[in-house]
TIMIDO-488927 format. One record per residue (C-alpha): residue in three letters; chain; z, x, y. Coordinates in steps of 0.1 Angstrom, whole numbers, plus 2048, in hexadecimal, padded with zeros to 3 digits. Layout:
N
 residu chaine  pz  px  py
    ala      A   Z   X   Y
...
END
This chain:
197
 residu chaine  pz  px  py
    unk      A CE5 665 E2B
    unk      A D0A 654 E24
    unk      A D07 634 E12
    unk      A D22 623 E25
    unk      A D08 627 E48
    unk      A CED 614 E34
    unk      A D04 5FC E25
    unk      A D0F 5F5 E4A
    unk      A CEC 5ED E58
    unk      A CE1 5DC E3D
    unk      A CFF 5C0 E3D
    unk      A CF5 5C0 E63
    unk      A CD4 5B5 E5D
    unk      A CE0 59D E44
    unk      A CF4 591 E5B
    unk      A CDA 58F E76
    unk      A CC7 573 E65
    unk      A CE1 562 E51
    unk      A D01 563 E65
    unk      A D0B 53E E7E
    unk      A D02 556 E9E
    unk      A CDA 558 E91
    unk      A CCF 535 E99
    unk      A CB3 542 EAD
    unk      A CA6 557 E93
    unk      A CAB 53E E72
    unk      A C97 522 E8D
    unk      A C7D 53C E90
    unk      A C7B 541 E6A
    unk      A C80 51E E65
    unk      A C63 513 E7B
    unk      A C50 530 E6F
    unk      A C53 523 E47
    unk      A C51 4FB E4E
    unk      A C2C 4F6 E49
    unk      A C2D 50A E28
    unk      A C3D 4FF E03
    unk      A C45 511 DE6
    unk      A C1F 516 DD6
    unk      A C20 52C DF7
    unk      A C3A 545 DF0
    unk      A C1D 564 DF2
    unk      A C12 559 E16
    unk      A C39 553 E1F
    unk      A C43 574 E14
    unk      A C24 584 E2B
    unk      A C2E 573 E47
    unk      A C54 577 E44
    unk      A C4E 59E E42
    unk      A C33 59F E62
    unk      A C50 590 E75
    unk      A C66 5B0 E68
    unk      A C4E 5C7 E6C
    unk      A C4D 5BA E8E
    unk      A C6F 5BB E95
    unk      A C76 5DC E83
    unk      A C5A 5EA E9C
    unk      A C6B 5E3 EB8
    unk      A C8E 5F0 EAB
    unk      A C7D 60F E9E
    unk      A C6E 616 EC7
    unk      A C8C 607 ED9
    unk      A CA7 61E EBD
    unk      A C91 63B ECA
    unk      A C96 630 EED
    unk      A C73 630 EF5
    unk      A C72 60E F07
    unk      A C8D 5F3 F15
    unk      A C88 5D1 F1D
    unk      A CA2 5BA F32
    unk      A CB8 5A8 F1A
    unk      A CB4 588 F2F
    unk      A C90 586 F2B
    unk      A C93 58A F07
    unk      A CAE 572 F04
    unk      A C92 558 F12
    unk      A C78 568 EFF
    unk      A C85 562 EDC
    unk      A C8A 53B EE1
    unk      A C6A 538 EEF
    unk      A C59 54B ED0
    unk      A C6C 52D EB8
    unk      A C5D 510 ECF
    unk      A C3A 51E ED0
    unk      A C3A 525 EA8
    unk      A C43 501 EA5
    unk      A C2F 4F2 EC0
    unk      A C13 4FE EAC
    unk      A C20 4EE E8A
    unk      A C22 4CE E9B
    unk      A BFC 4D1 EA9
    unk      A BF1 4E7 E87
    unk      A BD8 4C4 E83
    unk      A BC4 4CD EA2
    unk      A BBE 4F3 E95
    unk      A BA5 4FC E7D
    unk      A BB3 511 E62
    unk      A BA8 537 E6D
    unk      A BBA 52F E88
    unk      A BDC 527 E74
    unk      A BD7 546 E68
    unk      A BE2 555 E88
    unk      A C05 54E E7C
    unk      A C06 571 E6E
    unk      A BFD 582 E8F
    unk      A C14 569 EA1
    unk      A C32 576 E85
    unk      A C2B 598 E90
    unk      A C2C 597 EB1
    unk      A C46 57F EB7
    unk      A C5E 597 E9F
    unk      A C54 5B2 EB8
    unk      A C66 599 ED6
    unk      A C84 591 EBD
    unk      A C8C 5B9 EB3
    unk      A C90 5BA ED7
    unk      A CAC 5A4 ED2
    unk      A CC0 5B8 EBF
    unk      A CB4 5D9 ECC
    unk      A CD2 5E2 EE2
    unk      A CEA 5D8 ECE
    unk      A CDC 5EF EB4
    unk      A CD4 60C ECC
    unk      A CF8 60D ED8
    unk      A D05 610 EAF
    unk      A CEC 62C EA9
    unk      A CFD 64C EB0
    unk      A CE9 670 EB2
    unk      A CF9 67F E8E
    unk      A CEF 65F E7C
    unk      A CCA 65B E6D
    unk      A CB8 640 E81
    unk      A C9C 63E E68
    unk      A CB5 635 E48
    unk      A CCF 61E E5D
    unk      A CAE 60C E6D
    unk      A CA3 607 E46
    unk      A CC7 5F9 E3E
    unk      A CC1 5E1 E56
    unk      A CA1 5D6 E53
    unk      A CA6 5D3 E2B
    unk      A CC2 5BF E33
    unk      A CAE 5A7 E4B
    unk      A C92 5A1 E30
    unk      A CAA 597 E17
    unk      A CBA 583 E30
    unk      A C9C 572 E38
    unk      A C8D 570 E14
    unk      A CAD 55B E0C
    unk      A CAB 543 E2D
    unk      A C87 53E E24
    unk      A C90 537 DFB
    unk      A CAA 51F E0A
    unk      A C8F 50E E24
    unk      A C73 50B E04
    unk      A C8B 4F7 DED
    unk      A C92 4DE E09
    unk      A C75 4DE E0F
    unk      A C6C 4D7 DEB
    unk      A C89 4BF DE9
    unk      A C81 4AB E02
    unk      A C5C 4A9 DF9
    unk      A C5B 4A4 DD6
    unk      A C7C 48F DCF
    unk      A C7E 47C DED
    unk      A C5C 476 DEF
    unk      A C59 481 E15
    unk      A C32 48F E21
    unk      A C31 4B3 E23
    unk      A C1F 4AD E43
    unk      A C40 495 E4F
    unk      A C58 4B2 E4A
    unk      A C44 4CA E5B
    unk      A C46 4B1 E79
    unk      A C6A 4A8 E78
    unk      A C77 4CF E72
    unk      A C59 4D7 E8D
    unk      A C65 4C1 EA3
    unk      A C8D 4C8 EA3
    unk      A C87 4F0 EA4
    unk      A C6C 4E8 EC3
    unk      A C8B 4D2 ED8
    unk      A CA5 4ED ECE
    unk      A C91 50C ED9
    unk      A C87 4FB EFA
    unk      A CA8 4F1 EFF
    unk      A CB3 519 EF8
    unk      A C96 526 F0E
    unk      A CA0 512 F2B
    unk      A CC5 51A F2C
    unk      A CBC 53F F27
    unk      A CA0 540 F42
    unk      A CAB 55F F56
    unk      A CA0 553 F79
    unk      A CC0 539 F72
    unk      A CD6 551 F66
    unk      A CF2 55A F79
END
Protein backbone atom coordinates (compact mmCIF):
# COMPACT_ATOMS: atom_id res chain seq x y z
CA UNK A 1 0.00 0.00 0.00
CA UNK A 2 1.42 3.70 -0.99
CA UNK A 3 3.15 5.23 1.85
CA UNK A 4 1.81 8.69 1.17
CA UNK A 5 -2.10 7.10 2.10
CA UNK A 6 -0.64 5.94 5.47
CA UNK A 7 1.24 8.97 6.13
CA UNK A 8 -2.13 10.80 5.44
CA UNK A 9 -4.21 9.01 8.08
CA UNK A 10 -1.74 8.84 10.46
CA UNK A 11 -1.10 12.86 10.65
CA UNK A 12 -5.03 12.72 10.79
CA UNK A 13 -5.13 10.91 13.76
CA UNK A 14 -2.40 12.98 15.20
CA UNK A 15 -4.26 15.56 14.55
CA UNK A 16 -7.40 14.24 15.95
CA UNK A 17 -6.19 14.40 19.55
CA UNK A 18 -3.62 17.10 19.44
CA UNK A 19 -4.98 19.73 17.05
CA UNK A 20 -7.20 23.26 19.00
CA UNK A 21 -10.47 21.58 17.31
CA UNK A 22 -10.06 18.25 19.82
CA UNK A 23 -11.02 19.77 23.09
CA UNK A 24 -13.59 17.18 23.64
CA UNK A 25 -11.27 14.46 23.16
CA UNK A 26 -7.91 15.88 25.23
CA UNK A 27 -10.97 16.72 28.26
CA UNK A 28 -11.79 13.09 27.90
CA UNK A 29 -8.12 12.02 28.11
CA UNK A 30 -7.52 14.64 30.55
CA UNK A 31 -10.26 13.51 32.98
CA UNK A 32 -9.54 10.05 32.12
CA UNK A 33 -5.54 10.43 33.43
CA UNK A 34 -6.24 12.99 36.47
CA UNK A 35 -6.45 10.48 39.27
CA UNK A 36 -3.22 8.76 38.20
CA UNK A 37 0.70 10.05 38.42
CA UNK A 38 3.71 9.00 36.94
CA UNK A 39 4.51 5.62 39.17
CA UNK A 40 1.28 4.87 37.01
CA UNK A 41 2.46 4.99 33.54
CA UNK A 42 1.66 0.90 32.99
CA UNK A 43 -2.05 1.31 34.09
CA UNK A 44 -2.17 4.80 31.96
CA UNK A 45 -0.88 3.17 28.97
CA UNK A 46 -3.83 0.17 29.38
CA UNK A 47 -6.31 2.45 29.70
CA UNK A 48 -5.22 5.01 27.00
CA UNK A 49 -5.27 2.01 24.41
CA UNK A 50 -8.96 0.43 25.67
CA UNK A 51 -10.16 3.83 24.72
CA UNK A 52 -8.49 3.22 21.09
CA UNK A 53 -9.31 0.03 20.76
CA UNK A 54 -12.75 1.40 21.41
CA UNK A 55 -12.68 3.96 19.10
CA UNK A 56 -10.85 1.99 16.38
CA UNK A 57 -13.83 -0.59 16.71
CA UNK A 58 -16.21 1.57 15.86
CA UNK A 59 -14.20 3.17 12.79
CA UNK A 60 -13.37 -0.36 11.64
CA UNK A 61 -17.64 -1.29 11.60
CA UNK A 62 -18.80 2.24 10.55
CA UNK A 63 -15.58 2.31 7.48
CA UNK A 64 -17.25 -0.98 6.51
CA UNK A 65 -20.61 0.63 6.54
CA UNK A 66 -22.07 -1.91 8.72
CA UNK A 67 -23.87 0.54 11.14
CA UNK A 68 -24.68 4.56 11.34
CA UNK A 69 -25.53 6.51 14.11
CA UNK A 70 -27.02 10.24 13.92
CA UNK A 71 -24.20 12.65 14.19
CA UNK A 72 -26.37 14.83 16.60
CA UNK A 73 -26.64 12.23 19.13
CA UNK A 74 -23.03 11.61 19.04
CA UNK A 75 -22.17 15.11 19.16
CA UNK A 76 -24.17 14.97 22.74
CA UNK A 77 -22.86 11.67 23.42
CA UNK A 78 -19.12 12.47 23.59
CA UNK A 79 -19.44 15.46 26.15
CA UNK A 80 -21.54 13.49 28.27
CA UNK A 81 -18.86 10.52 28.28
CA UNK A 82 -16.11 13.50 29.67
CA UNK A 83 -18.64 14.63 32.48
CA UNK A 84 -19.41 11.12 33.65
CA UNK A 85 -15.57 9.99 33.61
CA UNK A 86 -15.03 12.99 35.87
CA UNK A 87 -18.03 12.95 37.88
CA UNK A 88 -16.65 9.74 38.98
CA UNK A 89 -13.11 11.22 39.88
CA UNK A 90 -14.67 13.68 41.88
CA UNK A 91 -16.79 10.87 43.97
CA UNK A 92 -13.77 8.09 43.36
CA UNK A 93 -13.83 8.42 47.75
CA UNK A 94 -17.24 6.87 47.89
CA UNK A 95 -16.12 3.75 45.58
CA UNK A 96 -14.34 0.94 46.80
CA UNK A 97 -11.36 0.16 44.60
CA UNK A 98 -12.79 -2.97 42.33
CA UNK A 99 -15.06 -0.61 41.43
CA UNK A 100 -12.37 2.11 40.10
CA UNK A 101 -11.33 -0.51 38.27
CA UNK A 102 -14.20 -0.18 36.03
CA UNK A 103 -12.30 2.72 34.40
CA UNK A 104 -11.01 0.34 31.88
CA UNK A 105 -14.36 -0.93 30.78
CA UNK A 106 -15.70 2.64 30.95
CA UNK A 107 -12.37 3.63 28.43
CA UNK A 108 -13.58 1.03 26.11
CA UNK A 109 -16.75 1.69 25.78
CA UNK A 110 -16.77 5.31 25.76
CA UNK A 111 -14.04 5.12 22.75
CA UNK A 112 -16.63 3.00 21.06
CA UNK A 113 -19.24 6.49 21.45
CA UNK A 114 -16.11 8.85 20.43
CA UNK A 115 -15.07 6.69 17.04
CA UNK A 116 -18.53 7.49 16.21
CA UNK A 117 -17.40 10.92 16.19
CA UNK A 118 -15.20 10.81 13.67
CA UNK A 119 -16.73 7.94 11.72
CA UNK A 120 -18.28 10.00 8.84
CA UNK A 121 -15.77 12.13 8.35
CA UNK A 122 -13.58 9.14 7.84
CA UNK A 123 -16.09 7.04 5.85
CA UNK A 124 -16.50 9.84 3.23
CA UNK A 125 -12.26 9.93 2.71
CA UNK A 126 -12.17 6.16 2.31
CA UNK A 127 -12.51 5.42 -1.32
CA UNK A 128 -13.17 1.71 -2.85
CA UNK A 129 -9.31 1.31 -4.46
CA UNK A 130 -7.71 2.41 -1.24
CA UNK A 131 -7.04 -0.38 1.59
CA UNK A 132 -9.34 0.40 4.54
CA UNK A 133 -7.51 -1.93 6.81
CA UNK A 134 -3.81 -0.05 6.39
CA UNK A 135 -5.36 3.72 6.16
CA UNK A 136 -7.59 2.72 9.44
CA UNK A 137 -3.94 1.53 10.98
CA UNK A 138 -2.47 5.05 9.82
CA UNK A 139 -4.92 6.54 11.74
CA UNK A 140 -5.25 4.81 14.70
CA UNK A 141 -1.26 4.75 15.09
CA UNK A 142 -1.40 8.29 14.73
CA UNK A 143 -4.20 8.72 17.51
CA UNK A 144 -2.05 6.59 20.15
CA UNK A 145 0.86 8.68 19.68
CA UNK A 146 -1.25 11.53 19.86
CA UNK A 147 -2.61 10.52 22.90
CA UNK A 148 0.59 9.00 24.52
CA UNK A 149 2.09 12.61 24.16
CA UNK A 150 -1.23 14.53 25.65
CA UNK A 151 -1.09 12.01 28.56
CA UNK A 152 3.18 12.46 28.96
CA UNK A 153 2.25 16.15 28.95
CA UNK A 154 -0.86 15.68 31.63
CA UNK A 155 1.74 13.30 34.03
CA UNK A 156 4.41 16.05 34.39
CA UNK A 157 1.85 18.61 35.47
CA UNK A 158 0.68 16.59 37.24
CA UNK A 159 4.03 15.78 38.77
CA UNK A 160 4.90 19.48 38.78
CA UNK A 161 2.27 20.62 40.51
CA UNK A 162 2.39 17.80 43.09
CA UNK A 163 5.77 17.52 43.97
CA UNK A 164 7.19 21.22 43.57
CA UNK A 165 4.29 23.03 44.52
CA UNK A 166 3.43 20.96 47.16
CA UNK A 167 -0.35 20.62 46.04
CA UNK A 168 -2.38 16.99 47.28
CA UNK A 169 -2.62 14.65 44.52
CA UNK A 170 -6.16 14.19 45.80
CA UNK A 171 -6.56 18.36 45.34
CA UNK A 172 -5.64 18.29 41.65
CA UNK A 173 -7.70 15.43 40.90
CA UNK A 174 -10.60 17.67 42.25
CA UNK A 175 -9.81 20.90 40.66
CA UNK A 176 -8.90 19.31 37.00
CA UNK A 177 -12.16 16.94 37.91
CA UNK A 178 -14.12 19.63 38.56
CA UNK A 179 -13.23 22.15 35.49
CA UNK A 180 -13.51 19.11 32.85
CA UNK A 181 -17.16 18.10 34.73
CA UNK A 182 -18.54 22.22 34.18
CA UNK A 183 -16.98 22.21 30.53
CA UNK A 184 -18.55 18.90 29.41
CA UNK A 185 -21.98 19.75 30.89
CA UNK A 186 -21.77 22.98 29.40
CA UNK A 187 -20.87 21.05 25.80
CA UNK A 188 -23.62 18.37 26.38
CA UNK A 189 -26.24 20.93 26.89
CA UNK A 190 -25.55 23.17 23.88
CA UNK A 191 -25.29 20.02 21.77
CA UNK A 192 -28.54 18.28 23.11
CA UNK A 193 -30.29 17.45 19.75
CA UNK A 194 -33.92 17.96 20.98
CA UNK A 195 -32.56 21.93 20.98
CA UNK A 196 -31.00 21.81 17.88
CA UNK A 197 -32.24 23.62 15.19
Amino acid sequence: MPLNDFLFYFKLGWSHIVSLDALDHQLFILALVAVYNYKDLKKVFILVTAFTIGHSFTLVLSSLDIFRFSSKWVEFLIPCTIFITAFINIIRKRLIYSTLNLNYYFALGFGLIHGMGFANSIRIMLTNDQSIGWNLFGFNLGLEIGQLLFVAIILLVCGITVGLFRVKKADWTLFVSACVFGLALKMALERFPLLLN
